[in-house]
C-alpha positions as CSV (number, residue, x, y, z in Angstrom):
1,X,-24.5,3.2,1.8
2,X,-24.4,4.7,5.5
3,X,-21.6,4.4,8.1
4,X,-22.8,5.2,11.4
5,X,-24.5,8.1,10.4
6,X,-22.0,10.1,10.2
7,X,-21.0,9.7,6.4
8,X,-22.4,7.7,3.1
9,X,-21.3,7.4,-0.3
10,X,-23.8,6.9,-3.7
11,X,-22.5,6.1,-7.3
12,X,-24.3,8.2,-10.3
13,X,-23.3,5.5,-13.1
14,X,-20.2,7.9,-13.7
15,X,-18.5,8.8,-10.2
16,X,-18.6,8.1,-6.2
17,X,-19.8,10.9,-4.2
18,X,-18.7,10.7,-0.4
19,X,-20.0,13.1,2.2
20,X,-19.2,13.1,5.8
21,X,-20.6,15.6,8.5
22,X,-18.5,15.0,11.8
23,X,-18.8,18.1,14.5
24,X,-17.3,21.0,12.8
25,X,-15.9,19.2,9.9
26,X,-17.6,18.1,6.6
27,X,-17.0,17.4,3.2
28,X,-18.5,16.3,0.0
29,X,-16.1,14.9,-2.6
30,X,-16.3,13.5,-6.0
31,X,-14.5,10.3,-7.6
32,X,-14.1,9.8,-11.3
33,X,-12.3,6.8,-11.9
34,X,-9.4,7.0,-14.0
35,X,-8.7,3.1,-15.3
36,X,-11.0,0.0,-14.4
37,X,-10.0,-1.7,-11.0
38,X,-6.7,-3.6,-11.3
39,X,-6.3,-6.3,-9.5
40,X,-3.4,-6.5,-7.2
41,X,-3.2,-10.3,-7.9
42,X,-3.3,-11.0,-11.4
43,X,-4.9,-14.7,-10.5
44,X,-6.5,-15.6,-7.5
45,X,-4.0,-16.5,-5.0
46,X,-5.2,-19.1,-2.5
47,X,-3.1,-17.6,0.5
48,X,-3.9,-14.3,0.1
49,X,-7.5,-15.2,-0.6
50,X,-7.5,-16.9,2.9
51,X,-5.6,-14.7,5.0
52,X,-5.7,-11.3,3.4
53,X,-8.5,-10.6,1.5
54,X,-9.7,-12.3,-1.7
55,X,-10.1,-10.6,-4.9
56,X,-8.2,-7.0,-4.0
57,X,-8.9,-4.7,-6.3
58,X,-7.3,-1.2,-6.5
59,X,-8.2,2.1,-8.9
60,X,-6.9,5.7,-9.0
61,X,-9.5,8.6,-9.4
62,X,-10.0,12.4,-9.7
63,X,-11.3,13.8,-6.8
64,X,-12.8,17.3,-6.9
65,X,-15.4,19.1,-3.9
66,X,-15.4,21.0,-0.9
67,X,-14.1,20.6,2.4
68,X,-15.2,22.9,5.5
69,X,-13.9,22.8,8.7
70,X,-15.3,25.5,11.6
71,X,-17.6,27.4,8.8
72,X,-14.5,27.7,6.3
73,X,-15.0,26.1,3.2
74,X,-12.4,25.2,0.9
75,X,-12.5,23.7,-3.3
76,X,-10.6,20.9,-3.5
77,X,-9.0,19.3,-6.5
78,X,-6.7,16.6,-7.0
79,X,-6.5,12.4,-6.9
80,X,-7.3,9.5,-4.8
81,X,-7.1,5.7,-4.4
82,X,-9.2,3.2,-3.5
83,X,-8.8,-0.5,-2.7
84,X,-11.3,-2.8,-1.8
85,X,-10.9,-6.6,-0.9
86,X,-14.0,-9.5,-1.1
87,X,-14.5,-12.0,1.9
88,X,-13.1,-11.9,5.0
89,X,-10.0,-9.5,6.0
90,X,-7.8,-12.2,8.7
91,X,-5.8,-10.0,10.2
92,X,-4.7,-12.4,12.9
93,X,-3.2,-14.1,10.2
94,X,-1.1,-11.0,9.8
95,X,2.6,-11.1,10.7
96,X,4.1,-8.2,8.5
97,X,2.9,-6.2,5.7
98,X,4.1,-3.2,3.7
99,X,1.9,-1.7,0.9
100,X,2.3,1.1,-1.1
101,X,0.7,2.6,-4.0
102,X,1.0,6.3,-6.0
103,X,0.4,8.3,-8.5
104,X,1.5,10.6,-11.3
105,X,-0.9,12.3,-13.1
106,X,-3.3,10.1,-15.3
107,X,-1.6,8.7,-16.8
108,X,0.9,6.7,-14.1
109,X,0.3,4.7,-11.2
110,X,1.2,2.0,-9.3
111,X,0.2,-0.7,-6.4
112,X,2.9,-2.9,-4.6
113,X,2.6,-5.5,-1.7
114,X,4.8,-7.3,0.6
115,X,3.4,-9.3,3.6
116,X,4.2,-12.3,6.0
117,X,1.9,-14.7,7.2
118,X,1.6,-17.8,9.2
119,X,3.7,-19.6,6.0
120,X,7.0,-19.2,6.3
121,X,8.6,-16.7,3.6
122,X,7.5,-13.0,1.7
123,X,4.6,-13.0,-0.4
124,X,5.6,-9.9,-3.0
125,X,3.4,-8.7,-5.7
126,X,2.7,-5.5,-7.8
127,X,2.1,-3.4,-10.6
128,X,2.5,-0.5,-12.1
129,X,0.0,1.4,-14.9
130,X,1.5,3.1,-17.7
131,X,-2.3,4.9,-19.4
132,X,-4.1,1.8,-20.2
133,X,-1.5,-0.9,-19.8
134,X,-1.0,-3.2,-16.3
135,X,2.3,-4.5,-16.2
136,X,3.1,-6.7,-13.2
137,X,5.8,-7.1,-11.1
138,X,8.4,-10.4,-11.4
139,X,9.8,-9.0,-7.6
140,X,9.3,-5.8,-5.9
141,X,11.0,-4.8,-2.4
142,X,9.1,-2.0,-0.4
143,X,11.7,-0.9,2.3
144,X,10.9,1.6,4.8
145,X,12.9,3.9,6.7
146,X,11.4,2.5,10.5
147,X,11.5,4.9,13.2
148,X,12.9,4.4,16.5
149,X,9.7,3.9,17.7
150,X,9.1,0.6,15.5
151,X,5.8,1.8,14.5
152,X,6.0,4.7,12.4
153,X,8.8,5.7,9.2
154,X,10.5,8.6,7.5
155,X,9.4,6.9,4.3
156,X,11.2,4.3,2.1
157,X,12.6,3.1,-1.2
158,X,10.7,0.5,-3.7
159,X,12.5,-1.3,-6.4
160,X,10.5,-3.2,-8.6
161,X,11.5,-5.6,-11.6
162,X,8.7,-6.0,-14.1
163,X,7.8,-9.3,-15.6
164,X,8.9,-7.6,-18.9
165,X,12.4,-7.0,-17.3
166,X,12.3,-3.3,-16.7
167,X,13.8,-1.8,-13.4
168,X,11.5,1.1,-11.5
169,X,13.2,2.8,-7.8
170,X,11.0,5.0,-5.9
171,X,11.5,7.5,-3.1
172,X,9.1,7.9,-0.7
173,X,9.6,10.9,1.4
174,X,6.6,11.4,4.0
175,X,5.0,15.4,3.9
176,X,2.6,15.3,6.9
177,X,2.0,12.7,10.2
178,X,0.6,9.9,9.2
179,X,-2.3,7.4,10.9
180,X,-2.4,4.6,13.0
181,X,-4.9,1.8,13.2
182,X,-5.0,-1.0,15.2
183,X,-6.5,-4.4,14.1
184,X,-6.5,-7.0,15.8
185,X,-3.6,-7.5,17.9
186,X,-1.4,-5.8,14.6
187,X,-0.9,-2.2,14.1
188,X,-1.0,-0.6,11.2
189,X,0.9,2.8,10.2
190,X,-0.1,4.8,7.0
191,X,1.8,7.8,6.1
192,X,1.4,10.1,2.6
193,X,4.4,10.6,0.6
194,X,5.8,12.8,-2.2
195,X,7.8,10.2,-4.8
196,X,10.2,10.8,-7.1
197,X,11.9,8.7,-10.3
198,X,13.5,9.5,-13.7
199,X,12.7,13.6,-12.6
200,X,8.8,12.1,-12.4
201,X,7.5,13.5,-9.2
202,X,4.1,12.2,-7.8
203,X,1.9,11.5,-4.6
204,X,2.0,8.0,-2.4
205,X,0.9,6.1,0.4
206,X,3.0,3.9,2.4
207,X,1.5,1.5,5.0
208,X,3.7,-0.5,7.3
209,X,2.5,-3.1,10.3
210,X,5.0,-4.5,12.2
211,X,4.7,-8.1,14.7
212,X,6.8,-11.0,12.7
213,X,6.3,-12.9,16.2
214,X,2.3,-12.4,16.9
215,X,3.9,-11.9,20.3
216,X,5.5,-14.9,21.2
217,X,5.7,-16.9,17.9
218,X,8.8,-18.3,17.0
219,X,10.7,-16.3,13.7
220,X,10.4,-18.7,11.0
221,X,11.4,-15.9,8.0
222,X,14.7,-13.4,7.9
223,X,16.1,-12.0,4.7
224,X,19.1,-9.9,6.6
225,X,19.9,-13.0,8.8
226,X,21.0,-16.5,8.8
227,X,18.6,-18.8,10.9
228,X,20.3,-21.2,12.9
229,X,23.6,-21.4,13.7
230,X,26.4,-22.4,11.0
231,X,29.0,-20.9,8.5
232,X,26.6,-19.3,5.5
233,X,27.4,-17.8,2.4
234,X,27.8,-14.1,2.2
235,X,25.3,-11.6,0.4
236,X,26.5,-9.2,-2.4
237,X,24.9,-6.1,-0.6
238,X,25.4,-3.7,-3.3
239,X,23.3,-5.6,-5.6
240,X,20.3,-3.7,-6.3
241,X,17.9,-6.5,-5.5
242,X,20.1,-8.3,-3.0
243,X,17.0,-8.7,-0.5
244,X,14.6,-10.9,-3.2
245,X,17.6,-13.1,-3.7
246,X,17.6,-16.5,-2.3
247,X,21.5,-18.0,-0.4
């Protein structure tokens, strides 16, 4: 499969090859899938079928090949991660998202989502892959570190409760710039990461998009904030999942 002529990708029954030739830069790279896709939604969800994506699918690889830019060429070896959604992708739909997913080693990963749409309310879901087993998440909280520029962060923290009832906190630090992409009238701010938990260390991808309001929309969802006007009951901020907690 082609994309402009400039790159194409081919499956040999046991890995994806991609190659891309762009000017002076070019690279051939080579995918072996490490699990079977997981599915980021254990059961089709009807909202996030219509507005997101239906059927999302995510899977960690090996990645091994060359990369050359201006006639030097370079082996690479390492991991990547795919995600891949069926039917249509509504971004205008799309209030405020945050997904995230890493790695450590083969043998751990994980793949978290928060996101707003026209409902009212977060729509949080996860997992994380411990060798063969999928455990999902009963809440998960990805909070970024936003910059002053409301696009872009310095990273984040994610706590995530398991359906099983264990407790996972990562630290997302970012370790290069990161990329923008606008879609639609939403943009949307990817940035790798170096993560850290129990002395695990491991590689991550944070992606942020930012416009609760679609521009002049009224807010119908806050977590830090009361809405209306009225005496409210106070919040417990030191609670460690004081954000997923309903007044």
């Amino acid at each position: 499969m082609r994309a402009g002529g400039i790159g194409h990708y081919r499956y040999d029954g046991g890995a994806t090859i991609w190659s891309v030739k762009d000017g002076d830069t070019a690279y051939e790279l080579r995918l072996t899938p490490l699990h079977q896709p997981i599915g980021l939604w254990p059961a089709i969800s009807a909202d996030y079928a219509r507005n997101i994506g239906g059927r999302h699918f995510e899977v960690a690889d090996r990645l091994e090949g060359t990369i050359s830019i201006k006639g030097a060429t370079c082996r690479v070896k390492g991991y990547a991660y795919r995600d891949h959604s069926w039917g249509p992708r509504n971004w205008f739909n799309l209030k405020v998202h945050r997904w995230a997913n890493g790695l450590a080693g083969d043998n751990f990963g994980f793949g978290f989502s928060n996101y707003m749409v026209d409902q009212p309310g977060v729509n949080r879901r996860g997992f994380i892959r411990l060798g063969s087993v999928v455990h999902y998440t009963r809440e998960v909280d990805i909070l970024p570190l936003m910059e002053a520029d409301g696009t872009t962060h310095r990273g984040g923290v994610i706590h995530a409760t398991l359906e099983n009832g264990a407790v996972y906190r990562f630290d997302l630090v970012p370790f290069g710039l990161g990329n923008l992409g606008i879609k639609r009238d939403n943009c949307c701010y990817d940035s790798p990461c170096s993560f850290s938990f129990d002395g695990r260390r491991g590689i991550a991808m944070l992606e942020v998009s930012e416009n609760a309001r679609r521009g002049t929309a009224s807010v119908d969802t806050l977590i830090g904030a009361p809405l209306g006007n009225g005496i409210f009951p106070a919040r417990d901020l030191r609670a460690p999942y004081w954000l997923t907690k309903p007044v």
